[in-house]
C-alpha positions as CSV (number, residue, x, y, z in Angstrom):
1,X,49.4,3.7,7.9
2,X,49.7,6.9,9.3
3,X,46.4,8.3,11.0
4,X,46.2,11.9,11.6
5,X,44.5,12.8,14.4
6,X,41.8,15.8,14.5
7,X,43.2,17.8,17.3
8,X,46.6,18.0,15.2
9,X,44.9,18.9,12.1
10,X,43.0,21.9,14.0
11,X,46.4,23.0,15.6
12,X,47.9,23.3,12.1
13,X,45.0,25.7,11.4
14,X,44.8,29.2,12.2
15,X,42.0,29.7,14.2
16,X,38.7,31.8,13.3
17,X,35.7,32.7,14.7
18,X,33.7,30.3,12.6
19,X,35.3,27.1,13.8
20,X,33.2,26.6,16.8
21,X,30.0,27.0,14.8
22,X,31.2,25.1,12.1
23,X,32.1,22.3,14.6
24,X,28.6,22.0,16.8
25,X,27.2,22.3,12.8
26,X,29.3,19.6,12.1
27,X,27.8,17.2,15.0
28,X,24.2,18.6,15.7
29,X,22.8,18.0,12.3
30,X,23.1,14.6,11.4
31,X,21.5,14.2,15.0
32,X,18.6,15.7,14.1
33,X,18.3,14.4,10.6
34,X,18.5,10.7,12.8
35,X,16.2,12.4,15.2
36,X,13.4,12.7,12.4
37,X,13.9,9.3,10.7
38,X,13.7,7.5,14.4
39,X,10.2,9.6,15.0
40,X,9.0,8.5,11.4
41,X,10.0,4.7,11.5
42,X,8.8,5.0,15.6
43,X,5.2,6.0,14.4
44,X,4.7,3.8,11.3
45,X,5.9,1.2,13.7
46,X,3.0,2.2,16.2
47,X,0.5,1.9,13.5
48,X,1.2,-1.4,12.6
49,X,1.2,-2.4,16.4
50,X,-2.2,-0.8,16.8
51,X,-3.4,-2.6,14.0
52,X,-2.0,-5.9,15.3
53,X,-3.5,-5.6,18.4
54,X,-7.4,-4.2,16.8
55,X,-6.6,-7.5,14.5
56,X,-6.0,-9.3,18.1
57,X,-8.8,-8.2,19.9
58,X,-11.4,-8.0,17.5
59,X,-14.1,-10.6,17.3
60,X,-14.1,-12.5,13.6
61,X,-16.8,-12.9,11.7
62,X,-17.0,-16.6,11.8
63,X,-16.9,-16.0,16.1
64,X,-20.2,-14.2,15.4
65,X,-24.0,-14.8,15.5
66,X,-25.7,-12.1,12.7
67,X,-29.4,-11.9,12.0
68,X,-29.4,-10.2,9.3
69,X,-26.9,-9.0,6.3
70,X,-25.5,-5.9,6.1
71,X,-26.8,-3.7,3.2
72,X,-25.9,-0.6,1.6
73,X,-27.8,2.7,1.4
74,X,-28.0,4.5,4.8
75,X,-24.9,6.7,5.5
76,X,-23.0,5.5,8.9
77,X,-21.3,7.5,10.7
78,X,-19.6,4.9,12.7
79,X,-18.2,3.4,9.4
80,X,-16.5,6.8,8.8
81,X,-13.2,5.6,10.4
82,X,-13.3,2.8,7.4
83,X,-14.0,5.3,4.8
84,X,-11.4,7.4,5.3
85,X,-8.8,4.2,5.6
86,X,-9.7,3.5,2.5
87,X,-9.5,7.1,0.6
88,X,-6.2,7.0,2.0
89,X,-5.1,3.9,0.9
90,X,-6.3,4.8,-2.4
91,X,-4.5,7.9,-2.5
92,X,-1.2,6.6,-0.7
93,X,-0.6,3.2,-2.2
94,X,-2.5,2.8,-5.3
95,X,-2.1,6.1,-7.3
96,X,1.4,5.8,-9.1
97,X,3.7,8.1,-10.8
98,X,5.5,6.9,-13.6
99,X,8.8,7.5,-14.4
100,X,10.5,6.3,-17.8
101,X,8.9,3.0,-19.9
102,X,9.2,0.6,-16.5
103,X,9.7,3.0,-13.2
104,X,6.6,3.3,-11.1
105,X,6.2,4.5,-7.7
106,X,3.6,5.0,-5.6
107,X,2.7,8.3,-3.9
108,X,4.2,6.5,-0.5
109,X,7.4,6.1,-2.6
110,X,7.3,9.5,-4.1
111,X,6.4,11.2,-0.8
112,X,9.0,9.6,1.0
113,X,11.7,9.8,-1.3
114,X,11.1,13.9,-1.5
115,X,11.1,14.3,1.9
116,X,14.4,12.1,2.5
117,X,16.1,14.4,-0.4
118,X,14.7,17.4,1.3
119,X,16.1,16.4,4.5
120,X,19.4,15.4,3.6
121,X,20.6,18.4,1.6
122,X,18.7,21.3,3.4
123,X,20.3,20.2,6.7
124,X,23.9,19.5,4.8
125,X,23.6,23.0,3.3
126,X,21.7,25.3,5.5
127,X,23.4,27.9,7.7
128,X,26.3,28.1,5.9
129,X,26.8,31.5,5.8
130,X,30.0,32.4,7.6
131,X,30.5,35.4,10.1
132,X,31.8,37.7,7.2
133,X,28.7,37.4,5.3
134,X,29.7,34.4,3.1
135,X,27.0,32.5,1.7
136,X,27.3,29.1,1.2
137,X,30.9,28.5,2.8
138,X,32.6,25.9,1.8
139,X,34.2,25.3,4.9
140,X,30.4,25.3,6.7
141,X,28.7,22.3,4.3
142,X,31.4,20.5,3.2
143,X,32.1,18.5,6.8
144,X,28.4,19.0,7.4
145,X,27.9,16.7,4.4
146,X,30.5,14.2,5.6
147,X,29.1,13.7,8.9
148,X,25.5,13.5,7.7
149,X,26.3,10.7,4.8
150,X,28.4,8.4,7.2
151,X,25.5,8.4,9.8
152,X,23.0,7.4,7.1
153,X,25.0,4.1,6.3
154,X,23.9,2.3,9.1
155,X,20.6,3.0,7.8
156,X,21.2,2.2,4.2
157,X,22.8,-1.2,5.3
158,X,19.8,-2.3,7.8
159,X,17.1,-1.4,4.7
160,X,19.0,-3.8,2.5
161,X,19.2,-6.8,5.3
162,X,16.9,-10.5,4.8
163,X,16.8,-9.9,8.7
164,X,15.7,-6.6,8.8
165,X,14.5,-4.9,12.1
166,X,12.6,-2.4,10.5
167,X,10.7,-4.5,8.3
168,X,10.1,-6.5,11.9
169,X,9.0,-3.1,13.3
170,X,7.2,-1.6,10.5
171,X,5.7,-4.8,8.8
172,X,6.9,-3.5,5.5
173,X,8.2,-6.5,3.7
174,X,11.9,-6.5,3.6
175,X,11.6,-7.0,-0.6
176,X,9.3,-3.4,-0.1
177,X,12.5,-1.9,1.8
178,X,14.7,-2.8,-0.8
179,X,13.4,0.3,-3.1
180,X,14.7,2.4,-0.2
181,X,17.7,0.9,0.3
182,X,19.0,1.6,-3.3
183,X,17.1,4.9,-3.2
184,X,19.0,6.1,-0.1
185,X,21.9,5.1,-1.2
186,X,22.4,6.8,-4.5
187,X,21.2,10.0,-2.4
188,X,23.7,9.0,0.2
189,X,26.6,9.1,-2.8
190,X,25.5,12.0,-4.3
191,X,25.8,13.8,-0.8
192,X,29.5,12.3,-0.7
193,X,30.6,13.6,-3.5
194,X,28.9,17.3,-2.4
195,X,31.4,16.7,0.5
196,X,33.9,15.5,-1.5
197,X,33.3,18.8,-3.8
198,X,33.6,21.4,-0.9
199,X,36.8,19.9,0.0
200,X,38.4,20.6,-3.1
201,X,37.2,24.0,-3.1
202,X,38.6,24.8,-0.2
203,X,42.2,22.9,-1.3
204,X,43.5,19.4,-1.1
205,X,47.0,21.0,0.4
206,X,48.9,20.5,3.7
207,X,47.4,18.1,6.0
208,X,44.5,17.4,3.7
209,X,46.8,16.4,1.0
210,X,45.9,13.4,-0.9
211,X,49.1,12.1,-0.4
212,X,47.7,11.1,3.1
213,X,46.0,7.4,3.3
214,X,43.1,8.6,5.0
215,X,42.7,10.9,1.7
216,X,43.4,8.0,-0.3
217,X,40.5,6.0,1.6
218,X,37.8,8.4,1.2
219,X,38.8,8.3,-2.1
220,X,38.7,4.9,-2.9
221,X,35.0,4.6,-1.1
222,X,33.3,7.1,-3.1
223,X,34.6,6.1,-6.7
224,X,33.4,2.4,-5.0
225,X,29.9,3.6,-4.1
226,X,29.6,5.6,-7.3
227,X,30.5,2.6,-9.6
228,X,27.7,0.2,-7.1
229,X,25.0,3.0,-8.0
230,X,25.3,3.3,-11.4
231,X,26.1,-0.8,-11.3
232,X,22.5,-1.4,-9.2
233,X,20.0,0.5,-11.9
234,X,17.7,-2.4,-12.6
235,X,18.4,-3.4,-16.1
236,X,22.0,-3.5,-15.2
237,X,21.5,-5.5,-12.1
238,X,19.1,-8.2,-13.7
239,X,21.3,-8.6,-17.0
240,X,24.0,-10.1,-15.3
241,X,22.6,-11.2,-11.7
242,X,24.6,-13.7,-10.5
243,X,27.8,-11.1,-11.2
244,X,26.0,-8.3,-9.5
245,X,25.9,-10.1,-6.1
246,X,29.7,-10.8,-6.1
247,X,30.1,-7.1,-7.4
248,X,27.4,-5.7,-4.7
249,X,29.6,-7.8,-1.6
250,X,32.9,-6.7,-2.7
251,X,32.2,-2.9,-3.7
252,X,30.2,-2.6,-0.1
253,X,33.1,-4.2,2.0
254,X,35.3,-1.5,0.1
255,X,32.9,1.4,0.7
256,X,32.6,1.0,4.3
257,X,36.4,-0.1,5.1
258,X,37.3,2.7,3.2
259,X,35.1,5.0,5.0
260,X,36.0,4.1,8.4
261,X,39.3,4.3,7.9
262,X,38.5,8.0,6.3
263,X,36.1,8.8,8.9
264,X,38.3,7.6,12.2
265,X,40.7,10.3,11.0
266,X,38.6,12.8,12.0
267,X,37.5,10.7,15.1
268,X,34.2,10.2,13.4
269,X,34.3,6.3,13.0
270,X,31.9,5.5,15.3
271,X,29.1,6.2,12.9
272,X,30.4,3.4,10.8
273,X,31.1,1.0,12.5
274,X,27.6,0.0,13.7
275,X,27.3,-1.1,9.6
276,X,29.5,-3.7,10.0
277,X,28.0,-4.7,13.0
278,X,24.6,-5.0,11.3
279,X,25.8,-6.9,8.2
280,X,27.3,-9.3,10.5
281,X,24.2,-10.0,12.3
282,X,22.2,-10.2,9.4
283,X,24.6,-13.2,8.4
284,X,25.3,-14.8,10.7
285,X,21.8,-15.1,11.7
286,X,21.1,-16.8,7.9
287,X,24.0,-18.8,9.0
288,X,22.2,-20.1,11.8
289,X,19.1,-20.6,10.3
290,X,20.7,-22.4,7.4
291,X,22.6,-24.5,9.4
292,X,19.2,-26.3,11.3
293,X,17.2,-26.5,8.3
294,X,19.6,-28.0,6.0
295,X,21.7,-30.2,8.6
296,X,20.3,-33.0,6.4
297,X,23.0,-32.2,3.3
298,X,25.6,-33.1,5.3
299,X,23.5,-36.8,7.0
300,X,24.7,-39.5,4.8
301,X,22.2,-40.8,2.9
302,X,19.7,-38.5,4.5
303,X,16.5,-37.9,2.4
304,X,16.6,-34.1,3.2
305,X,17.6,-31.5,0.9
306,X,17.6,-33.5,-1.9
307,X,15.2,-31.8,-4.6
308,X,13.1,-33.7,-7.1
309,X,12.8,-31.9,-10.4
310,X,10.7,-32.3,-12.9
311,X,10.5,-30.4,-16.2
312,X,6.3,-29.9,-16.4
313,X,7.0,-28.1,-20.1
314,X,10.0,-25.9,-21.6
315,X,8.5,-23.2,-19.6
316,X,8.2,-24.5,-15.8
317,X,9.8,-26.6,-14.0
318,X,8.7,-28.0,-10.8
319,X,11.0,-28.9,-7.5
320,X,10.2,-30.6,-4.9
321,X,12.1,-31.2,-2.1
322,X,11.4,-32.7,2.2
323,X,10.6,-30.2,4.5
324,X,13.3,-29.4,7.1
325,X,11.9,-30.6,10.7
326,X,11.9,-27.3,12.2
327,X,11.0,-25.1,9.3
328,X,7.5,-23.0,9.3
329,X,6.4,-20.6,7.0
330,X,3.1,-18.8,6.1
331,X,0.9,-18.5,2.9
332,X,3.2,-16.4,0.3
333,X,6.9,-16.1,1.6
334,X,9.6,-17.1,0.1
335,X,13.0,-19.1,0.6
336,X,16.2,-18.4,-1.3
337,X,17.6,-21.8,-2.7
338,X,21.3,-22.7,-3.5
339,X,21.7,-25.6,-5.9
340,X,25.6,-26.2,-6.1
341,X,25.3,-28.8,-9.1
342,X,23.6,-25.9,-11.0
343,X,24.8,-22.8,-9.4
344,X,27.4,-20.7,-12.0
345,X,29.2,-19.0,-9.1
346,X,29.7,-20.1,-5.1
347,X,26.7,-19.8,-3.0
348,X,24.3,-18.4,-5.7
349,X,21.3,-18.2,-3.8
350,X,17.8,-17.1,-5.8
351,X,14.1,-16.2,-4.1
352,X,11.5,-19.0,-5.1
353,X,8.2,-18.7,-3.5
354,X,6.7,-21.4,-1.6
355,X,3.4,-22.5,-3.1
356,X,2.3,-25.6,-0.7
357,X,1.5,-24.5,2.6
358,X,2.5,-25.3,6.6
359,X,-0.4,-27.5,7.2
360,X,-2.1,-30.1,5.6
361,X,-5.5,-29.6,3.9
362,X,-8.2,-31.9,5.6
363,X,-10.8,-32.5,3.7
364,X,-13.0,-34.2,6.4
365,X,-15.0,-30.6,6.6
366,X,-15.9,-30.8,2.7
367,X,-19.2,-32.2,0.9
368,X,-17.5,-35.0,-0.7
369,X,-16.0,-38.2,0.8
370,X,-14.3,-39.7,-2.2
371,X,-11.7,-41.4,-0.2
372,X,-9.6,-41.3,-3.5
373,X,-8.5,-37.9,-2.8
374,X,-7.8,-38.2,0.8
375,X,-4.3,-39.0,1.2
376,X,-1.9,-40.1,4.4
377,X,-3.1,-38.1,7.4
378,X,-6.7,-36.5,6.4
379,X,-4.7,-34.5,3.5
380,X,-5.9,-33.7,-0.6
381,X,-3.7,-35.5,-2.4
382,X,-1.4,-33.3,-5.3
383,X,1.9,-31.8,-4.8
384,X,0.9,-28.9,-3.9
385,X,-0.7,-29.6,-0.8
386,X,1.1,-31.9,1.2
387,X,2.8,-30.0,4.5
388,X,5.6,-32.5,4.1
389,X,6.9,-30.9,1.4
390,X,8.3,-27.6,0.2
391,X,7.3,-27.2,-3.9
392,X,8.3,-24.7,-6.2
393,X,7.1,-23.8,-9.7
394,X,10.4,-22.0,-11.5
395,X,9.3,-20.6,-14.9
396,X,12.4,-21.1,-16.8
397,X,14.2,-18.1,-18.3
398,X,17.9,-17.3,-18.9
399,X,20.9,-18.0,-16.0
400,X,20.4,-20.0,-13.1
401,X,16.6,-20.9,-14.1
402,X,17.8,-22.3,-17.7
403,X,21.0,-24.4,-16.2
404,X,18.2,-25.7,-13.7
405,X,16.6,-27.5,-16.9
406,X,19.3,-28.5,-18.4
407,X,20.3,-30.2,-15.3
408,X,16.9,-32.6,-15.4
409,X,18.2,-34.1,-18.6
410,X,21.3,-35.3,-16.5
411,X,19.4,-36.7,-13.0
412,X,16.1,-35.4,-11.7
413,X,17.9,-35.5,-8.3
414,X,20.0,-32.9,-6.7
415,X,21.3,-31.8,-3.1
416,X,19.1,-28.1,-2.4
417,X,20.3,-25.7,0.5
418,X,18.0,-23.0,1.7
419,X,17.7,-19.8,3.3
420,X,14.5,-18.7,4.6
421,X,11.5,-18.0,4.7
422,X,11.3,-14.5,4.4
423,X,8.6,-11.9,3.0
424,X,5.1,-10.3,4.2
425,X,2.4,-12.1,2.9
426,X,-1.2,-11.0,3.8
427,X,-3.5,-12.2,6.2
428,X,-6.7,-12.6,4.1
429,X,-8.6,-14.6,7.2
430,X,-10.9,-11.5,8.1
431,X,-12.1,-10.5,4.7
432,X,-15.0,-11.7,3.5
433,X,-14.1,-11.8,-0.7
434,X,-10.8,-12.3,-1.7
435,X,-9.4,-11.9,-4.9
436,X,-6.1,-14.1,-5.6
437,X,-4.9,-12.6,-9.5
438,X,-1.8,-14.0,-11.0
439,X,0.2,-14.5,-14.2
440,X,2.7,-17.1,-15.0
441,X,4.8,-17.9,-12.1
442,X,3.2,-15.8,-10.2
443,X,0.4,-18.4,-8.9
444,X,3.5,-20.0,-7.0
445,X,2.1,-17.2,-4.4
446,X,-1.7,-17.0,-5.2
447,X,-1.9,-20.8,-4.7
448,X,-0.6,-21.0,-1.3
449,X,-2.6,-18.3,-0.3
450,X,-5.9,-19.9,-1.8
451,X,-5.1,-23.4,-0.2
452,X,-4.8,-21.4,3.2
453,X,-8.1,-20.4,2.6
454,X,-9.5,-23.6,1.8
455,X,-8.3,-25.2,4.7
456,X,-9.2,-22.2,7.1
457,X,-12.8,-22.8,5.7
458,X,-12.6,-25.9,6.4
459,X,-11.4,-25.6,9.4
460,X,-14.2,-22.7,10.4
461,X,-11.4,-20.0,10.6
462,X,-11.8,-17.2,8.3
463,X,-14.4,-14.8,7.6
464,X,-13.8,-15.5,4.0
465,X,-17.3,-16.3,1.5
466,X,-16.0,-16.1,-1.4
467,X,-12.5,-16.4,-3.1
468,X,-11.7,-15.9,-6.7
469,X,-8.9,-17.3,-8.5
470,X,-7.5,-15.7,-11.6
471,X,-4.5,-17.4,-13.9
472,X,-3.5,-15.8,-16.8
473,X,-1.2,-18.3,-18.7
474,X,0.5,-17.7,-22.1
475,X,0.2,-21.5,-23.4
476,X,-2.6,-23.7,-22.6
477,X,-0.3,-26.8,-21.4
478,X,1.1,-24.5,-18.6
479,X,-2.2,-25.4,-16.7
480,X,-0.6,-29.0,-15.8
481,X,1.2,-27.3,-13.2
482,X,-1.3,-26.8,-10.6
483,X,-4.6,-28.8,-12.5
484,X,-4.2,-31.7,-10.3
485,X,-4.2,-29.4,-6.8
486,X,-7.3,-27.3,-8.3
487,X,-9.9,-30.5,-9.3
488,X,-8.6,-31.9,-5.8
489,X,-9.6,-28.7,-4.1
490,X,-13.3,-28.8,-6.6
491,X,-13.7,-32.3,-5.8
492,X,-14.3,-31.4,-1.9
493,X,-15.0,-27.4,-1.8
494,X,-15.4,-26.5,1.9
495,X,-19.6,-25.7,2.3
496,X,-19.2,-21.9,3.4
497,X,-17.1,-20.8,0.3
498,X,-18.2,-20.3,-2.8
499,X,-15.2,-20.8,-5.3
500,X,-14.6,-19.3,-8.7
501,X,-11.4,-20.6,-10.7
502,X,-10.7,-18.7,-14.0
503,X,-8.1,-19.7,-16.3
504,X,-7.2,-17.7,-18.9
505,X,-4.8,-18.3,-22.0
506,X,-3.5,-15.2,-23.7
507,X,-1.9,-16.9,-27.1
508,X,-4.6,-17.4,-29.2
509,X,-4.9,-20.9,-30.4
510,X,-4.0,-19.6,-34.4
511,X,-1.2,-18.0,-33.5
512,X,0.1,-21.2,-30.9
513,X,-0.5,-23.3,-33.8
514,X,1.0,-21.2,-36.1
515,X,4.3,-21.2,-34.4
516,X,4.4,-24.9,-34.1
517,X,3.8,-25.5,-37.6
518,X,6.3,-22.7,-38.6
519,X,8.8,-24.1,-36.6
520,X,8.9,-21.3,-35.0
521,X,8.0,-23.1,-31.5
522,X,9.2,-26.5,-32.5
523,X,10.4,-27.4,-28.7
524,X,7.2,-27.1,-27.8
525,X,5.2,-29.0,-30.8
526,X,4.8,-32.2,-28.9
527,X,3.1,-30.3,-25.8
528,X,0.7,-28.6,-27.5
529,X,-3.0,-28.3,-27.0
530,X,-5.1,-25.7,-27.0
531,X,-8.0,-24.5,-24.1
532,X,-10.6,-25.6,-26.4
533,X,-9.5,-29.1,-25.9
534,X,-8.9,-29.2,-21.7
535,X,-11.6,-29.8,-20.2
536,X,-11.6,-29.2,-16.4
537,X,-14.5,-29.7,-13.9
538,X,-15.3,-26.5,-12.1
539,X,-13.0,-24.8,-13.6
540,X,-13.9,-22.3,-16.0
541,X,-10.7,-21.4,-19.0
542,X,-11.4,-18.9,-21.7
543,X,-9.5,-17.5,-24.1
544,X,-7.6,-13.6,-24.1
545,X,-6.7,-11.8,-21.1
546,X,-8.7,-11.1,-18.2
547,X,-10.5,-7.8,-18.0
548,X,-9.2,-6.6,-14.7
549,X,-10.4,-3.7,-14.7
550,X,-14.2,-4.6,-15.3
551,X,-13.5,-7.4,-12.8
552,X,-12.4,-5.5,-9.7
553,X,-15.1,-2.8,-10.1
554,X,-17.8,-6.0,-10.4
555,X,-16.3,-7.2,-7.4
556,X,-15.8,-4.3,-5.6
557,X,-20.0,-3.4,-6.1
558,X,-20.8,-6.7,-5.3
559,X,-18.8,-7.3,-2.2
560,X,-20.4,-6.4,1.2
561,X,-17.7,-6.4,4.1
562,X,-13.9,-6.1,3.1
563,X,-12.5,-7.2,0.0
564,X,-8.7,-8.1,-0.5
565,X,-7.4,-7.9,-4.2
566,X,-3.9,-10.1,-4.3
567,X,-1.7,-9.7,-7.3
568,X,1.6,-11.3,-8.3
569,X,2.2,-10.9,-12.2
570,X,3.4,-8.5,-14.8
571,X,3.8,-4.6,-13.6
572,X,1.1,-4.1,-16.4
573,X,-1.1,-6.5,-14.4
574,X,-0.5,-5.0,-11.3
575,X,-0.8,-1.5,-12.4
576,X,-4.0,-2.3,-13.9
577,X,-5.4,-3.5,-10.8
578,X,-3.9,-0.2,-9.1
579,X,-5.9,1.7,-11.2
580,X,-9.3,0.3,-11.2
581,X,-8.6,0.3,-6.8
582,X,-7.9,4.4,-6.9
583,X,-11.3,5.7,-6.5
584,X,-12.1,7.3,-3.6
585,X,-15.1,5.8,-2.7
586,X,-16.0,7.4,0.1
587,X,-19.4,7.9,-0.1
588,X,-20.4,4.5,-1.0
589,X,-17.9,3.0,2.0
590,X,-20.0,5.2,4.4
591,X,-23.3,3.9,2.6
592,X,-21.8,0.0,3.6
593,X,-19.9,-0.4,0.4
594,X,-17.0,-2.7,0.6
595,X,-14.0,-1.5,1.7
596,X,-10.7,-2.6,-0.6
597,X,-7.7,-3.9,0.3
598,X,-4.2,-4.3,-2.8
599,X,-1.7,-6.6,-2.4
600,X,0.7,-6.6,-4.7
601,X,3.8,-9.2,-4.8
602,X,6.6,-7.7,-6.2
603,X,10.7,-7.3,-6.0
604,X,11.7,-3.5,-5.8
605,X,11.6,-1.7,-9.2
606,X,14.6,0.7,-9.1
């Protein structure tokens, strides 16, 4: 291939009194557009160091010796610091904009994403007026543009890493980053294309003929990134999955071959090539980490990384598999698992979130001393609270998920290989009301994070005096997945916690019945029951969906201290839940009102 270097290209050129301007253009903006970026992800990074180390140095509650309770009513100026954290959480995280029937975005998201798009095309376009009085030269933006979209795909590729350094940095979950990765990079092609666009204006003739290869390169990447945008919009990418990850590897290996090879041309390859090198690590620090925790699947006859699978109801099913010996995780992340027996193409890997936890749940700091529930080393008995163990509750849809069912009726056991953990979970030790919400699958991460709980107030190591835990289920024999781990947690409640379990069904028994007698349902005629029938100890199950909304302002009244509301369901759930957290509150937080912390558990939504 022949490459054409710069300083041949220039000498073909008659010279002009632009050139030098249009050259330290050419290499001083994309600096400072990297300049702002490093200053934005350097001081987002110091806040979440700062608030590691208050978090570090700060006394707990349960360290403490109170007198009395702390009421509201008197206006504290020393809790003004708190009541403006919260405004601005309420402002910044919890107040959406939303955009088509299933698009929302934060004010966060929106600010962020405005000010990257201001960035990127006021610095590609700005000064471009040549020395004749030109406006908007061609000749000034075009490279401008160029250099500015090849120095952004470093950063493009790092926000869409499992191993992400800024998610390290920043404390953003790496699943958060992925909004901005995609978001970034459709910018990024767009500003391509402006490049691409000024090029052609000026003329594809002589030595910027595209009968050149490194013509034919830069080609070739931007139809490639253009096709991986418009492939990535969210119903496109969840339709067909398992395709999209093939299609994402390849289109990405051609996008940034292709624009090396374009950019080194013009001796600009250097701000490439640190892509690659950041891929790389990213995998071959998986492959590391995959290699110790499944070096079981290749032991004969080893008991690790086989998974157990059983098929709860046509819904759920429920895997269970050995923990690897080196493997730790906390309350809420999740692994990605590769079944090959089940997997449709090679190395189909899917996110599954772990809901037993890293240690075992002793029970020796509960009320009750039935020794029926106390299981091998001082732990509840149930599968979802052994620390030996790694189990999963899949809910069963199309792809990977439905070929995972079918696979129980052929042998409940199957080799697993997995990749993790990842994700951001909170740390609910320091409030003093937690709120664990969930629908469906979701309780896969509200469980974990309630057994952490219990055990950490068993343990006298949370601040935590109340927890509430909210399912909302669609059919009433879904609550067999987790019943046994709940009535082992009620049979031995820790003595400093009160506990509220609320189950709540949202098919109305006529119209469950009405489908199985229809025939409508008929898989599912020999599993029904409705709530009316279950009757669970200390748990309380109600028909309809839960009022959220009345439910977090009750809470939020009541609560004295902090309050953490944790979601994982439905974007109506967790919009809902949004919405009743976006008052201010101000006054009442200075008054010693609560103040109120959102998680919500989600994949990006672009």
């Amino acid at each position: 291939m022949a490459i054409l270097n710069v300083t041949q290209v220039l000498a073909s050129q008659k010279s002009d009194p632009d050139h030098s301007i249009r050259v330290a253009h050419a290499m001083i903006y994309p600096e400072d557009i990297w300049f702002c970026i490093a200053t934005f992800i350097a001081f987002i990074s110091l806040c979440h160091a700062i608030s590691l180390l208050v978090r570090t140095l700060a006394i707990p509650r349960f360290k403490r010796s109170y007198k009395n309770t702390p009421t509201r009513g008197v206006i504290a100026l020393s809790r003004l610091p708190l009541a403006i954290a919260n405004a601005f959480r309420a402002i910044t995280f919890r107040s959406t904009v939303q955009l088509g029937a299933s698009y929302t975005l934060n004010i966060a998201e929106v600010f962020v994403t405005v000010i990257y798009i201001t960035f990127i095309f006021v610095w590609a376009l700005v000064n471009s007026t040549n020395t004749k009085g030109q406006k908007y030269d061609p000749k000034y933006w075009a490279n401008v543009a160029a250099n500015i979209a090849t120095t952004q795909l470093p950063l493009i590729t790092a926000l869409g890493t499992k191993n992400n350094i800024i998610s390290y940095l920043t404390g953003i979950g790496y699943e958060r980053l992925q909004y901005f990765h995609r978001t970034f990079a459709r910018v990024v092609c767009v500003l391509i294309w402006v490049h691409a666009a000024g090029r052609i204006k000026i003329g594809l003739v002589g030595s910027l003929s595209i009968r050149f290869p490194w013509i034919r390169c830069g080609l070739l990447a931007a139809t490639a990134f253009t096709i991986l945008s418009i492939m990535s919009i969210r119903p496109l990418r969840r339709r067909h999955y398992e395709i999209f990850l093939i299609f994402h590897f390849v289109m990405v290996f051609i996008v940034l071959l292709g624009g090396y090879l374009h950019a080194r041309a013009n001796a600009e390859g250097n701000h490439i090539w640190p892509a690659f090198l950041i891929w790389g690590l990213d995998r071959a620090f998986r492959g590391i980490r995959i290699l110790i925790y499944n070096i079981g699947y290749v032991k004969k006859g080893s008991p690790e990384q086989y998974g157990h699978l059983e098929a709860l109801s046509p819904h759920f099913v429920r895997l269970t598999l050995q923990r690897p010996t080196y493997m730790h995780w906390r309350p809420g992340q999740n692994v990605y698992l590769t079944i090959p027996s089940v997997s449709g193409v090679f190395l189909e890997a899917h996110p599954f979130t772990i809901s037993t936890i890293d240690t075992p749940l002793d029970v020796t700091g509960g009320e009750s001393n039935d020794e029926d529930q106390i299981g091998k080393e001082g732990s509840v008995s149930g599968p979802d609270t052994d620390s030996k163990t790694l189990t999963f509750l899949i809910r069963v849809r199309s792809g990977f998920t439905k070929r995972l069912l079918h696979a129980f009726s052929q042998t409940p056991e199957m080799k697993v290989i997995l990749d993790g953990p990842y994700g951001s979970p909170p740390s609910l030790r320091d409030f003093e009301t937690v709120v664990l919400i969930a629908g469906g699958s979701g309780v896969s991460f509200t469980l974990s994070l309630f057994l952490d709980l219990i055990h950490r107030a068993k343990q006298g190591t949370t601040d935590c005096q109340k927890v509430i835990f909210i399912w909302a289920i669609r059919d009433a024999s879904d609550i067999t997945l987790i019943s046994d781990t709940l009535l082992t947690v009620v049979a031995n409640p820790p003595s400093r916690i009160a506990i509220d379990i609320r189950i709540h069904v949202t098919a109305s028994n006529t119209e469950r019945l009405k489908n199985s007698e229809d025939g409508s349902d008929e898989e599912n005629k020999a599993d029904y029951m409705t709530s009316d029938a279950i009757n669970l100890p200390g748990i309380n199950i109600a028909n309809g969906r839960p009022d959220l909304t009345r439910l977090v302002r009750e809470e939020t009244a009541k609560a004295i201290g902090a309050i953490s509301f944790n979601v994982c369901g439905t974007p109506t759930m967790s919009n809902t839940v949004r919405s009743a957290l976006c008052r201010l509150r101000f006054w009442d937080v200075l008054r010693g009102g609560a103040s109120t912390a959102l998680h919500v558990e989600s994949f990006g939504n672009t």
